[in-house]
C-alpha positions as CSV (number, residue, x, y, z in Angstrom):
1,X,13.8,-43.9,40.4
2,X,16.7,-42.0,42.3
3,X,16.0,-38.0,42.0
4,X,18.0,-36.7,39.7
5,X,21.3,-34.2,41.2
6,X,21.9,-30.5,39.5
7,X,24.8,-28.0,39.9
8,X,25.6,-24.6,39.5
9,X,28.3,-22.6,38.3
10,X,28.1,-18.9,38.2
11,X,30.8,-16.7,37.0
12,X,31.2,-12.9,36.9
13,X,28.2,-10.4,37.9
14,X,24.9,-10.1,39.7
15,X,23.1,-10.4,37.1
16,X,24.2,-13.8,36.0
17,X,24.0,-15.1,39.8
18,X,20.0,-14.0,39.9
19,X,20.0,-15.7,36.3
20,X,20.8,-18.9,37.8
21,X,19.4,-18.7,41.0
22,X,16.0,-18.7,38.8
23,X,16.5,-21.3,36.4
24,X,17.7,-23.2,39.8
25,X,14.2,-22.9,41.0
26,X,12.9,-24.5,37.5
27,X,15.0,-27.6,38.1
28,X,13.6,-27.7,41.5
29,X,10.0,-27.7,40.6
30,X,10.7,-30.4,38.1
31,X,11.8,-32.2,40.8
32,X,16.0,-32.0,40.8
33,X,17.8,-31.8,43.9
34,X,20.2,-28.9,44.0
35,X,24.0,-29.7,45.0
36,X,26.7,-27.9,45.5
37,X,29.2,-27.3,42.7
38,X,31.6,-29.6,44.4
39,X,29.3,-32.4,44.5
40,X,28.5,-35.4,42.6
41,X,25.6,-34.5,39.6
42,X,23.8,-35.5,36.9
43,X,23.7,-32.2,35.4
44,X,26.1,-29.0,35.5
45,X,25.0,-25.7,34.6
46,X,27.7,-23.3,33.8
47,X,26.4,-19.5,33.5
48,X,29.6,-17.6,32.0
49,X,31.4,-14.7,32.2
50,X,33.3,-13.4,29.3
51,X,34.4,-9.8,30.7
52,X,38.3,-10.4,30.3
53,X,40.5,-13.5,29.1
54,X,40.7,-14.5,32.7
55,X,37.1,-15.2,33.1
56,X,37.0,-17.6,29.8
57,X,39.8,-19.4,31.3
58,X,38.2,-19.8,34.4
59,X,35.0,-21.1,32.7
60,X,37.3,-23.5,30.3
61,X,38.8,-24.9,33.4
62,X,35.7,-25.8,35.4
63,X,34.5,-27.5,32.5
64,X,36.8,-30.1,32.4
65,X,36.9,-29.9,36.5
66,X,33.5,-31.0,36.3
67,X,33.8,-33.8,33.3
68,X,36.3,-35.2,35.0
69,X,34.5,-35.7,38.3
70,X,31.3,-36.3,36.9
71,X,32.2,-37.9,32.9
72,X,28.1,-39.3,33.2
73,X,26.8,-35.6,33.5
74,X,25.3,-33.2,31.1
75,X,27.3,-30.2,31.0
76,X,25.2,-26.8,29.8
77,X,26.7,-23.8,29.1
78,X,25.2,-20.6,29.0
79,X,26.1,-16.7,29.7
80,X,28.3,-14.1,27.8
81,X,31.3,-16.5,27.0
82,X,28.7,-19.0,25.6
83,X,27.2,-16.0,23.6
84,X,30.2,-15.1,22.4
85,X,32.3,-18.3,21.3
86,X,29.8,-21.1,21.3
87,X,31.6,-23.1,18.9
88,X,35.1,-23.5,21.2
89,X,33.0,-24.1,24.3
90,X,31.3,-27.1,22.2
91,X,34.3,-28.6,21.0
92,X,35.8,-28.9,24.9
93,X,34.8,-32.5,25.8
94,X,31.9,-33.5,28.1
95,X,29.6,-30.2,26.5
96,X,26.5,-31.4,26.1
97,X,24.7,-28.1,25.6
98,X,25.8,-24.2,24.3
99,X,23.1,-21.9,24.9
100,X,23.1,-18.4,23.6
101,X,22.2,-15.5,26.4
102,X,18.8,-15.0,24.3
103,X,17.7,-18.5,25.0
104,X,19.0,-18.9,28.5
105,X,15.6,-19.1,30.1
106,X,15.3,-22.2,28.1
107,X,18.0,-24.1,29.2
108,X,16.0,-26.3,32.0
109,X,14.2,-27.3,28.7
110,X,16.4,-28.0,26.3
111,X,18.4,-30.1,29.4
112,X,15.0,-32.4,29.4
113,X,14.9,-32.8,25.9
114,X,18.5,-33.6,25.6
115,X,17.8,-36.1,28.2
116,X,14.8,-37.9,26.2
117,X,16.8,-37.9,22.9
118,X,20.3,-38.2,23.9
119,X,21.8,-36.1,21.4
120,X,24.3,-32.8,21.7
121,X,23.2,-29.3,20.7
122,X,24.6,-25.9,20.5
123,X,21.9,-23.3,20.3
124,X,23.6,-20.0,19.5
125,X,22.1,-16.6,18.0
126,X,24.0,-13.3,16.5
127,X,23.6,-10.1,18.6
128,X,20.9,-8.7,16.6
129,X,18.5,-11.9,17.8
130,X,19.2,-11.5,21.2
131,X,15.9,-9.5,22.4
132,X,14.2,-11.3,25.0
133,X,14.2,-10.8,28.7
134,X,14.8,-13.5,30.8
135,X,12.7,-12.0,34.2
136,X,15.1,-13.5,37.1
137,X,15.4,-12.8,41.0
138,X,17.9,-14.5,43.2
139,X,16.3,-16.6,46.5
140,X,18.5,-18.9,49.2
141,X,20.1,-16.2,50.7
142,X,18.1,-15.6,53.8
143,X,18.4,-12.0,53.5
144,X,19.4,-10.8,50.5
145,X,17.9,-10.9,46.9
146,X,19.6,-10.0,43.6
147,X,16.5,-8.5,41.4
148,X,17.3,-8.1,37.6
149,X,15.9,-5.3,36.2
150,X,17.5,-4.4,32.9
151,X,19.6,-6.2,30.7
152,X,21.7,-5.3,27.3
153,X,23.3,-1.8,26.8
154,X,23.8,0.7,23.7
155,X,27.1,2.0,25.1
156,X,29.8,-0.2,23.2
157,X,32.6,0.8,25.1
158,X,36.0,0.5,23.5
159,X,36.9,-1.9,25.6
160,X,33.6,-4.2,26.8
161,X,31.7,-7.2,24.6
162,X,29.1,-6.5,26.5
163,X,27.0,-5.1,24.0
164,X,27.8,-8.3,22.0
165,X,27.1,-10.6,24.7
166,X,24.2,-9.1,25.9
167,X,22.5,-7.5,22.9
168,X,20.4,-4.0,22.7
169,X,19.0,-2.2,26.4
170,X,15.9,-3.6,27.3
171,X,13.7,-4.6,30.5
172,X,9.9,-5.5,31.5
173,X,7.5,-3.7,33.0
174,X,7.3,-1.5,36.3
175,X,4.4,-3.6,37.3
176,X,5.9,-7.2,36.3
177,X,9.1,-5.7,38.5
178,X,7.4,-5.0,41.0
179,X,5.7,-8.3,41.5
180,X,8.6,-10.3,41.9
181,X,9.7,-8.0,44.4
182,X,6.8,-9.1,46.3
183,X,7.9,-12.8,45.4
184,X,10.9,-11.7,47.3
185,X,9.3,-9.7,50.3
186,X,6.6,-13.3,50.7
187,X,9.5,-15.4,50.9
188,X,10.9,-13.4,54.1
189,X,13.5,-11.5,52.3
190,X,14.3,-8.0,53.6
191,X,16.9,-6.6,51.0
192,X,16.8,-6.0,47.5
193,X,20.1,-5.5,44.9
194,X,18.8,-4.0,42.1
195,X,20.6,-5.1,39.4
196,X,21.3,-5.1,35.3
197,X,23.9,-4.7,32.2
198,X,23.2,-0.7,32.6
199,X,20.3,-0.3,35.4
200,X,20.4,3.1,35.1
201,X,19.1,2.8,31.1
202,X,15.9,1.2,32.5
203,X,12.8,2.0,30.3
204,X,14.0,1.4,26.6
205,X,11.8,-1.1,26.1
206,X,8.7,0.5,27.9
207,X,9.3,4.1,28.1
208,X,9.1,4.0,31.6
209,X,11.9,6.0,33.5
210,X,14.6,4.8,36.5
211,X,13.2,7.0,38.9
212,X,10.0,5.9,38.4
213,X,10.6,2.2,39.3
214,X,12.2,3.2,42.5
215,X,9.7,4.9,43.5
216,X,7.3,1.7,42.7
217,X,9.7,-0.6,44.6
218,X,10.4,2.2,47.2
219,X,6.1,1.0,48.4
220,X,6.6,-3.0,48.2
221,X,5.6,-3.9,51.7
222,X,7.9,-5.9,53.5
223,X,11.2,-4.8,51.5
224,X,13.2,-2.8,54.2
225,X,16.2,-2.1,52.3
226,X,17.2,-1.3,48.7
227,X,20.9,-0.7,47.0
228,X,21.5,0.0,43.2
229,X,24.3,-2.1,42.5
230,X,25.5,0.0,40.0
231,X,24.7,2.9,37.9
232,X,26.7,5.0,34.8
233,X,27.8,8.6,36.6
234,X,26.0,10.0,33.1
235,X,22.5,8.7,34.7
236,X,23.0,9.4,38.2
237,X,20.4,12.1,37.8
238,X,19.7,14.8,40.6
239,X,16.4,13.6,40.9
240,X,17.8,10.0,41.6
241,X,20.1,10.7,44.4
242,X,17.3,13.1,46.1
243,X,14.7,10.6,46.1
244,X,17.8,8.2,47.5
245,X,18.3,11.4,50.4
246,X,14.6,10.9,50.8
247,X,13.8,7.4,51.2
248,X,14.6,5.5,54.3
249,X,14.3,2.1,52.3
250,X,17.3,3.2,50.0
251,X,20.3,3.0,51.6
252,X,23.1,5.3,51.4
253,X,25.5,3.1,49.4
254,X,26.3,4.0,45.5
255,X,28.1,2.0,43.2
256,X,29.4,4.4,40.0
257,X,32.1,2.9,37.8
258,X,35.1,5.4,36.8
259,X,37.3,3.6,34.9
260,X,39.6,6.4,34.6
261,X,40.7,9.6,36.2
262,X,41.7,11.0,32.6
263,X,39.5,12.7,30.6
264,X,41.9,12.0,27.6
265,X,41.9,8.3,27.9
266,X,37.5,8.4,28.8
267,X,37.2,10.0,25.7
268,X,39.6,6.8,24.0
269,X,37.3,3.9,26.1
270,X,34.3,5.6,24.4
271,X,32.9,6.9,27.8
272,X,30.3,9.3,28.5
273,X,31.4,11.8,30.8
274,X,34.4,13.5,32.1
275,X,36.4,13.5,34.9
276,X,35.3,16.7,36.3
277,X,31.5,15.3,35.7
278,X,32.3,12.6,37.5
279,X,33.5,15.1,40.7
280,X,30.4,16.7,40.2
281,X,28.0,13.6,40.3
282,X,29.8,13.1,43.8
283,X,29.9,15.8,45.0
284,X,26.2,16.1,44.9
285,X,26.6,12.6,46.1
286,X,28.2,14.3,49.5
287,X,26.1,16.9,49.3
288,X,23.0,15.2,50.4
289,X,23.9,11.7,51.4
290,X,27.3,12.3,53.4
291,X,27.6,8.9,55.0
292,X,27.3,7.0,51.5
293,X,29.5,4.1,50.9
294,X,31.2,4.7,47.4
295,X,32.0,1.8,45.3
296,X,34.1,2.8,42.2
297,X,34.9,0.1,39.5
298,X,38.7,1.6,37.9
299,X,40.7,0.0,34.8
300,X,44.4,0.2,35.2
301,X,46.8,0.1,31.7
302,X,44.4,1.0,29.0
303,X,46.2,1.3,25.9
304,X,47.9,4.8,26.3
305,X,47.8,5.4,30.0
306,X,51.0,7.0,31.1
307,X,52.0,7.3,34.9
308,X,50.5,11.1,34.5
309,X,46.8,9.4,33.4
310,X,47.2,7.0,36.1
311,X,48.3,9.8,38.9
312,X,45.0,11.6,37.4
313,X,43.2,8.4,38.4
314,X,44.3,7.7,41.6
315,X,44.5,11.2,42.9
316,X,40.6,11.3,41.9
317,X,40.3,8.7,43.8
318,X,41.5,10.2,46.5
319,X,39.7,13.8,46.0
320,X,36.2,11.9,45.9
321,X,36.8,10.2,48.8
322,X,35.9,6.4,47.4
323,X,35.2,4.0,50.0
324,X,36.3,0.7,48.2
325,X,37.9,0.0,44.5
326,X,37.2,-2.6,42.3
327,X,40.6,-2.7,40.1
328,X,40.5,-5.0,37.2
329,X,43.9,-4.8,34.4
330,X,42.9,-4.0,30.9
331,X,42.4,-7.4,29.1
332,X,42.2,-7.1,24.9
333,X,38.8,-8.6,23.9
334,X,38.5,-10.0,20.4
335,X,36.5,-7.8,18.5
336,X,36.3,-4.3,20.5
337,X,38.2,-1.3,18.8
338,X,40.5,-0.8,22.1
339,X,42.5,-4.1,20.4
340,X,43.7,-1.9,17.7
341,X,44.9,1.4,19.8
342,X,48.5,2.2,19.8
343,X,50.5,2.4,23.0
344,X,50.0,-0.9,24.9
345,X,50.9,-0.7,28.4
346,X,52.9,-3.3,29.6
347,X,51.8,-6.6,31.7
348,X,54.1,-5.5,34.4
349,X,53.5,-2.2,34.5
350,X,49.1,-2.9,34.7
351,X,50.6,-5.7,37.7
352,X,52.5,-2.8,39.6
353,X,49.6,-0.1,38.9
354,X,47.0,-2.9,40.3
355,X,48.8,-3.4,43.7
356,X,49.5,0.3,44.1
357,X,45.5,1.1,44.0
358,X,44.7,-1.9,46.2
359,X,46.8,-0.2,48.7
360,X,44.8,3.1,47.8
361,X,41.3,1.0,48.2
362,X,42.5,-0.6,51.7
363,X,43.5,2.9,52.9
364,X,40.3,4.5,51.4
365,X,38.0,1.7,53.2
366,X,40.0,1.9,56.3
367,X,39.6,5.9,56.5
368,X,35.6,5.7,55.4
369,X,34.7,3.0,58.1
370,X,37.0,4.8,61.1
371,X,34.4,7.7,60.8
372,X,31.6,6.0,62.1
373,X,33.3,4.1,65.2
374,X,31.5,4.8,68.2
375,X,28.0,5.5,66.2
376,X,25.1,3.3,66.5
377,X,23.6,2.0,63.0
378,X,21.4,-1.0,61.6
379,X,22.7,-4.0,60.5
380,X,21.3,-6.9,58.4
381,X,22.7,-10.0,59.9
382,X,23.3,-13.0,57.9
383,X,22.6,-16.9,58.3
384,X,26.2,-18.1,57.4
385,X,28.2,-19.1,60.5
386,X,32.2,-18.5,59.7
387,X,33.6,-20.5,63.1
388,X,31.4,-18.8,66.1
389,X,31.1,-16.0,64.0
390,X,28.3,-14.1,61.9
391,X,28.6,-11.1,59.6
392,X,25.7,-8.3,58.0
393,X,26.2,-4.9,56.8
394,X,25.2,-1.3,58.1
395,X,23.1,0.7,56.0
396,X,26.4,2.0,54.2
397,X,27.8,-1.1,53.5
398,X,30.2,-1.2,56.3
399,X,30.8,-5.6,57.0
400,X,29.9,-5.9,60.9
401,X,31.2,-9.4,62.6
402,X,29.0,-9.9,66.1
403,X,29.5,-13.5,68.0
404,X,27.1,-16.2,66.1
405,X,22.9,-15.9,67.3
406,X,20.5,-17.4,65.4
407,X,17.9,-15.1,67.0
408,X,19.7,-11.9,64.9
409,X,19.1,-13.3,61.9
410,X,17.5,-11.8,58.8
411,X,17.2,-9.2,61.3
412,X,18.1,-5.0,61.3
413,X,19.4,-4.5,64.3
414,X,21.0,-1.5,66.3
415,X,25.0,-2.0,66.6
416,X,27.8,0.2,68.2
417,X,30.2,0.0,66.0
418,X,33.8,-0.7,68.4
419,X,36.8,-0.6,65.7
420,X,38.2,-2.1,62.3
421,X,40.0,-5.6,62.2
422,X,42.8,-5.9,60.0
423,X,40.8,-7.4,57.3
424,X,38.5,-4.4,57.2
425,X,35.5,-5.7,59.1
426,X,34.2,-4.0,61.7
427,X,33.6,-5.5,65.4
428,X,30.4,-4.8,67.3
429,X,28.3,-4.6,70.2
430,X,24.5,-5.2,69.7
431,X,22.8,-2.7,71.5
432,X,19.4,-3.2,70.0
C-alpha cells in the first residue's frame, strides 16, 4: 500500500505556522509523508488567515490551486478564516473538511475518519465555544522554533476579528510550557520565538504571570536564545524589559505594535495606550537595552486619519527610532465597529501613505544596522543555501549573509559585521 502524501498551507502569523508544524508531526507519526505545497498529495491542509480581505482571498485562491492539481485530494480547512466563514469556504469545490480554530487539534482525526467514511463535514463552533488550547511548537527549522504560548485576546479592537476568530485569552501551564521547550532544546534547536494572539496576556487561564514564564524558560538547558515576537506596549512592564537587560538568553530585539502615531485615532481603534505611552515604553526600551532591534506593526488610512494623524505617525516613527515597519492598509472586516466610522480614507490615498512609510522603514533599517558596522556580534546561522550563500541573524535581528559552510550551521558564531547590501542584509567576516 503506497504511503499516503500530505501538504501544508499556512497563512498569516506565527502562531498558525507552529499550529501546523504540530499537527504536521501527527500525520507523520501516523505514517504520512510530508510534501511540499507544490507537490502532488493526497491530503491538503489549509491553516487560514482572516486578518484583512486580502488574506481570505489568498486562502480562496489556493483552494482551488490545489483542487485543480490534486481533484483526488482531501482538502481541510482550518484557522481564523475557517472560524469565521465556514459555510463559504465549504461551498468552494474540492472542501472536504471546515474546522473551527477550537477543534483544530483534531483535524489529523477528523481527516482519518473522513477517509474511512467518505463523507464531507464542516465542524464549526460560535466564539463563546472556542476554549481549548491547542499546545503547538514548530520543528524542521534547524535552528529556529516557533513556541505558542497564549492564544485568544479580550481586547476587540475596532478594527481586528481576532477576538472572534480566536475566542477569550487563555494558555497552559508554566510547567506544560516549559516541557515542550525542552522538546525543542532535545531536538537540537537553539532559538525560541515566543509566540501568541496577545503573549503579553499570558496567565488568564492559570493566574500565572509573563514574567514569570520567562524566567522559567530563561533556565531550559540547551535554549541559547529567546525573542518575544510581539508584545501590547500596555504590558511591556518595567519588570519585563529588566529581566530582558538581564538575561543573556533574551535577546535584545522587541516587537511592539503601534498602529498609530495619533492619540485621537488610538482612542477610535479601541487601543490601550497613548502615543506618548508608547514614547515612554521605549524610551525605557533605550534606556536599558540600547542596541535593541525595534519591530513596530503601523496601520495606515483608518477611517478618519488625515495627513496631520499620519505625519503624527510617521514622525513617531522617526522620534523612537524604529528599526523596521510592518505597514499593513486598513481593510473593513465584516462585523468590527471600525466598518461603521465616518470618514473613509481613500484606496489611493492608504496606497500612497503605504509606499511613503516603506521608504521610512528602509531608511530606519538602513540607519539602525549602519551603527554596528565594524562591531563583532553572534550570529545564528541557518541550513538553507540561497546559491553559495547562507544567512542567520545577530542577537538584534540584524540578517548576516557569510559564504555557504555547513560546519556554521545551527551554530552562534562571532562575525565582523563589513557593510549593508542594498537589500538590507549585512555582509560578514567570521572571526570566530
Amino acid at each position: 500500500m503506497a504511503v499516503k502524501r500530505v501538504s501544508f498551507h499556512t497563512l498569516g502569523c506565527k502562531l498558525n505556522f507552529s499550529e501546523s508544524s504540530t499537527i504536521a508531526r501527527q500525520f507523520e507519526e501516523g505514517g504520512y509523508q510530508r510534501v511540499g505545497s507544490n507537490e502532488p498529495t493526497d491530503v491538503a491542509v489549509i491553516n487560514s488567515c482572516s486578518v484583512t480581505e486580502h488574506a481570505d482571498k489568498k486562502c480562496r485562491n489556493i483552494i482551488r490551486k490545489i483542487h485543480r492539481r490534486n481533484p483526488n485530494a482531501i482538502i481541510a480547512v482550518t484557522g481564523c478564516y475557517a472560524q469565521l466563514k465556514p459555510n463559504d469556504i465549504a461551498a468552494i469545490e474540492g472542501v472536504d473538511i471546515v474546522l473551527s480554530n477550537n477543534d483544530k487539534g483534531d483535524l489529523y482525526k477528523r481527516v482519518v475518519e473522513l477517509q474511512n467514511r467518505g463523507k464531507a463535514e464542516v465542524y464549526s463552533c460560535s466564539v463563546e465555544n472556542i476554549t481549548r488550547f491547542f499546545a503547538a511548537y514548530s520543528s524542521g527549522d534547524r535552528t529556529r522554533s516557533f513556541l505558542k504560548v497564549q492564544d485568544g485576546c479580550d481586547y476587540k479592537c475596532a478594527y481586528c476579528t481576532i477576538h472572534y476568530a480566536r475566542g477569550s485569552s487563555r494558555n497552559i501551564a508554566i510547567e506544560e510550557i516549559v516541557r515542550e521547550a525542552e522538546e525543542i532544546a532535545a531536538a537540537g534547536q537553539k532559538e525560541i520565538v515566543i509566540t501568541g494572539i496577545n503573549t503579553g496576556d499570558f496567565g488568564r487561564t492559570t493566574g500565572e504571570k509573563f514574567i514569570d514564564l520567562l524566567r522559567a524558560l530563561d533556565k531550559v538547558e540547551g535554549i541559547e536564545r529567546y525573542r518575544i515576537s510581539s508584545i501590547e506596549p500596555n504590558l511591556l512592564t518595567d519588570e519585563i524589559i529588566e529581566f530582558c537587560a538581564a538575561s543573556p538568553k533574551f535577546q535584545p530585539h522587541f516587537h511592539i505594535p503601534l498602529q498609530s502615531g495619533s492619540t485621537r485615532i488610538l482612542g477610535m481603534m479601541r487601543r490601550r495606550y497613548t502615543a506618548e505611552k508608547y514614547k515612554e515604553r521605549i524610551a525605557r526600551v533605550r534606556e536599558l537595552i540600547p542596541d535593541a532591534f525595534l519591530g513596530v506593526d503601523v496601520i495606515v488610512g483608518f477611517p478618519g486619519e488625515g495627513e496631520e494623524e499620519f505625519m503624527e505617525t510617521y514622525h513617531l516613527l522617526e522620534d523612537v527610532g524604529a528599526s523596521f515597519l510592518h505597514i499593513f492598509p486598513f481593510s473593513e472586516r465584516p462585523g468590527t465597529p471600525a466598518v461603521d466610522m465616518p470618514n473613509k480614507v481613500t484606496p489611493r490615498i492608504s496606497t500612497e501613505r503605504v509606499t511613503r512609510l516603506e521608504e521610512l522603514s528602509n531608511r530606519l533599517h538602513r540607519s539602525f544596522a549602519e551603527k554596528f558596522l565594524g562591531e563583532v556580534r553572534g550570529v545564528l546561522f541557518e541550513s538553507t543555501d540561497r546559491n553559495g550563500t547562507m544567512y542567520g541573524y545577530t542577537d538584534n535581528y540584524l540578517r548576516v549573509r557569510a559564504p555557504y559552510n555547513t560546519a556554521l550551521i545551527n551554530t552562534i558564531c562571532n562575525v565582523k559585521l563589513l557593510r549593508v547590501e542594498e537589500d538590507g542584509d549585512i555582509s560578514c567576516e567570521i572571526v570566530g
